[in-house]
C-alpha positions in Angstrom: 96.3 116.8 116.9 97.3 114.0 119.7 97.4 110.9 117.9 95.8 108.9 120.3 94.1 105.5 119.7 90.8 107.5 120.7 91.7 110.0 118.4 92.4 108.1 115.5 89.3 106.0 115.9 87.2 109.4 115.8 89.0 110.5 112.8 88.6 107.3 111.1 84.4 107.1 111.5 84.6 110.9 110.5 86.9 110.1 107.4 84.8 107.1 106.4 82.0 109.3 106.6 83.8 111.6 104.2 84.7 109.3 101.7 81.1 108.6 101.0 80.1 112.0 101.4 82.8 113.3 98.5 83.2 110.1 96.6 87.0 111.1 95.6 88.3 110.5 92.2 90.9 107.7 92.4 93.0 107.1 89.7 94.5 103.8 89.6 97.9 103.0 87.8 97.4 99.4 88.9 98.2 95.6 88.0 96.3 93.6 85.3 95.2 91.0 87.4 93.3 93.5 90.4 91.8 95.8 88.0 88.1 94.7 88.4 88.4 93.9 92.2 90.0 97.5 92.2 87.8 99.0 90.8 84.7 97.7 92.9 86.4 97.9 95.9 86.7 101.8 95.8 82.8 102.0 94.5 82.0 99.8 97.4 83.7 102.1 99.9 82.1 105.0 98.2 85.1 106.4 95.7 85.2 106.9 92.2 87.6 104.9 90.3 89.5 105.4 87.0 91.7 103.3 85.7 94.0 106.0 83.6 97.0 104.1 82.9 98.3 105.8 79.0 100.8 108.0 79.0 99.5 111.5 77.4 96.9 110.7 79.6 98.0 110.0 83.1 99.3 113.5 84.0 96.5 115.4 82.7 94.3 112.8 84.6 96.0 113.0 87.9 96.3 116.7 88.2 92.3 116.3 88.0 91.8 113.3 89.9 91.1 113.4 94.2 93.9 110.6 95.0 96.2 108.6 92.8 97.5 104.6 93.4 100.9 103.5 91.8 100.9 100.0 91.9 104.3 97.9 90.3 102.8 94.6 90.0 102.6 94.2 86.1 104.4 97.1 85.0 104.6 97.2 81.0 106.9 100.0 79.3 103.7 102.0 78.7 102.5 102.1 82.4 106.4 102.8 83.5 105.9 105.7 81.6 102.2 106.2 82.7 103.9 106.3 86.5 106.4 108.7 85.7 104.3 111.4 84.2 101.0 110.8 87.0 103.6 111.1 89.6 105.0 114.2 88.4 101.8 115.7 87.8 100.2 114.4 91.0 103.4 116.1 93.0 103.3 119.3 90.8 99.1 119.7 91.6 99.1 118.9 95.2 97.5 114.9 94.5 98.2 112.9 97.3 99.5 109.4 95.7 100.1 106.0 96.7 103.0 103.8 95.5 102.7 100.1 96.3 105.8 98.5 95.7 105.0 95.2 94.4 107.7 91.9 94.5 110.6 94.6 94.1 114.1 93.8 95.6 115.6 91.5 93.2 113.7 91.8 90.1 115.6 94.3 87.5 112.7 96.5 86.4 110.9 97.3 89.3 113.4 97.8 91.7 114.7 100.6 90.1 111.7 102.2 89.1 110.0 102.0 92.6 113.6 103.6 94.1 112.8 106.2 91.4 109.4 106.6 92.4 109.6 106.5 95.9 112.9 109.8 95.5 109.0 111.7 94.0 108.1 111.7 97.5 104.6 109.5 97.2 102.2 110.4 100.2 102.0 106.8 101.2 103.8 103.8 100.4 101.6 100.3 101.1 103.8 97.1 101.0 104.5 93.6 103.1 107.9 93.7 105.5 109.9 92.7 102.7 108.9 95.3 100.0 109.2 98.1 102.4 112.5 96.6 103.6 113.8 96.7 100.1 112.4 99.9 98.6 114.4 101.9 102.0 117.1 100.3 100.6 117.7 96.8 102.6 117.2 93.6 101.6 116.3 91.6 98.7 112.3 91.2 98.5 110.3 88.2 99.8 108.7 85.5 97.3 107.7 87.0 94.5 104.1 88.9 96.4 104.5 87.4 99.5 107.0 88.8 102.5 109.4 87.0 103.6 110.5 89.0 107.0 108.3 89.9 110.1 106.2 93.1 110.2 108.1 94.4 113.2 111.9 94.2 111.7 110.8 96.6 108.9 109.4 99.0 111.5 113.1 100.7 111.9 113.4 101.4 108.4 109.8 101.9 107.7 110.3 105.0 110.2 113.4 105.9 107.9 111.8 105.8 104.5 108.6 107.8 106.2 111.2 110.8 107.4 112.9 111.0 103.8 110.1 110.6 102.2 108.3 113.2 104.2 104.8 111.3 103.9 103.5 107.8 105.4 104.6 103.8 105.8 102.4 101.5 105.7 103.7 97.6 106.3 100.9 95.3 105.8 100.9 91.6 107.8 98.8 90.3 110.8 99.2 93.1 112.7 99.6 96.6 110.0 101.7 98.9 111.2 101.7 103.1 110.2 103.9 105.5 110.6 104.9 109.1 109.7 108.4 108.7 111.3 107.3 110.4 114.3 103.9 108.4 115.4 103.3 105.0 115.2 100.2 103.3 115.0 99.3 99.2 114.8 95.4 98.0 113.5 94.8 94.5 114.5 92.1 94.2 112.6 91.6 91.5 108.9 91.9 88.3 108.6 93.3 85.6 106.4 91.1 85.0 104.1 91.9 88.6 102.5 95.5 87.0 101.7 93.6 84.3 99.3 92.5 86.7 97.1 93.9 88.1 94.2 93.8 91.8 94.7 93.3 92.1 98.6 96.9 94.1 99.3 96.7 96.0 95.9 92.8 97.5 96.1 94.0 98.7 99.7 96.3 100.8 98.2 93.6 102.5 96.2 91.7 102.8 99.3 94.1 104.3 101.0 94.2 107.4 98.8 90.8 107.5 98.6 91.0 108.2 102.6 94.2 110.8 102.1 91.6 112.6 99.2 89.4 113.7 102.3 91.8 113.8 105.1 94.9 115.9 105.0 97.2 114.2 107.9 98.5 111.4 106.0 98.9 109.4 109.2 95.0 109.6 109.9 93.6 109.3 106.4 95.9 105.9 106.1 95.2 104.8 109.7 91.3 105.2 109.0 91.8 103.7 105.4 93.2 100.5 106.7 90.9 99.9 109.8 87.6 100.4 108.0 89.2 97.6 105.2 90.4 95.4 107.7 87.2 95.5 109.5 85.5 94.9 106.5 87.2 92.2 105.8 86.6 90.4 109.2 82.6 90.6 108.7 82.8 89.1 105.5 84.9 86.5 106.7 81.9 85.6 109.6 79.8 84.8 106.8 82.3 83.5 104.2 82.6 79.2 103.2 85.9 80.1 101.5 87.8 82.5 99.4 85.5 82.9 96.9 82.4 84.0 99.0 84.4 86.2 100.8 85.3 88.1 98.0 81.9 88.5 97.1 80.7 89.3 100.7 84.0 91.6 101.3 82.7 93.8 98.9 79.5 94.1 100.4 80.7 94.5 103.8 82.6 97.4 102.3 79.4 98.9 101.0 77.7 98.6 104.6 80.1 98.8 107.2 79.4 102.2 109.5 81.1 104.2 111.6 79.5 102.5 114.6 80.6 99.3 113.6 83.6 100.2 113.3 84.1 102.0 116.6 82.6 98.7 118.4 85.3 96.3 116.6 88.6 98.7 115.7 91.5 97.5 117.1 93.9 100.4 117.0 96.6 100.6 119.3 
């Protein structure tokens, strides 16, 4: 497929169209504090969450499951273990996973574990500049969540981690860049508001392997994955007063955005 911008706005309506159509099984290895908003963000978009986090548990689960989200942001000795064993098990039955790299760089549990995770080959790895930056092996994080370098100085080794990975980079900011390695894509779409709420990077991980669940080219299915939640997240914020009604009208948005309304406000270049 030519991965045009035309292209990949036609797969994205299509994939969109999918996911609700299939309502893939996601299971979520995630952070305490974005469980709930996790959860309901993948039932708003039309997935199936399950939030399968015990180890004994976790392999069998993902081997079953449509897509699976690895998410470092409170990682307990049980979950570490919980990763370990979905990831294996995911890679073993042909799962595609998502590993979101939360805060690691500096900190002495995490790093490790997401350099561990990310040599398992995940399908797509979600972060800010400075996670991505530090999981392909430069740099020491950002501020604990929040990226401390520019979208477009982790492109170089975004591309890298992508090729030895052999799946898909996603670097979140203003402007989100994709990229297999090969192909690059940029979606100008969001807005800030989804930064002032707890849970808006980590429940697009989830979506984001929701969308690889129905779409085999990794590049598309995260492409289409973060326009339609970016776009989302700009209608809500039309109607939001502040953080907290935009969290409640972002989930709604998700629920009702269309393919047409995505194709009139996309912004993939």
């Amino acid at each position: 497929m030519t991965r045009t911008p035309e292209t990949l706005l036609d797969h994205t309506c299509s994939t969109l169209d999918g996911v609700r159509a299939q309502a893939p099984l996601v299971q979520c290895i995630t952070n305490s504090v974005v469980v709930n908003f996790t959860a309901n963000v993948l039932l708003a978009i039309g997935a199936s969450p399950a939030m399968v986090d015990i180890p004994g548990e976790a392999g069998p689960f993902a081997q079953a499951a449509s897509g699976v989200l690895v998410n470092l942001g409170t990682p307990t000795g049980e979950q570490r273990e919980a990763m370990l064993e979905a990831t294996a098990a995911a890679h073993a039955g042909g799962t595609p996973w998502v590993l979101d790299p939360v805060a690691v760089g500096a900190l002495p549990v995490r790093t490790p574990l997401a350099h561990t995770l990310r040599d398992l080959r995940p399908d797509v790895v979600r972060g800010n500049a400075s996670e991505v930056m530090a999981l392909a092996g430069s740099g020491a994080g950002g501020r604990g969540v929040d990226a401390s370098d520019a979208v477009d100085a982790a492109v170089p080794l975004a591309c890298s981690l992508a090729e030895s990975t052999g799946g898909v980079v996603a670097v979140s900011g203003p402007v989100d860049v994709i990229t297999d390695g090969r192909d690059l894509a940029r979606v100008g779409n969001g807005d800030v508001l989804l930064t002032r709420v707890t849970g808006g990077g980590c429940a697009l991980g989830a979506v984001m392997a929701a969308f690889a669940a129905v779409d085999d080219d990794r590049l598309v299915a995260t492409v289409a994955a973060t326009t339609v939640y970016t776009v989302a997240a700009e209608l809500a914020a039309e109607r939001a007063t502040g953080p907290g009604s935009f969290a409640a009208g972002f989930l709604d948005a998700l629920a009702t955005v269309d393919a047409d309304t995505v194709r009139r406000r996309a912004a993939i270049s």
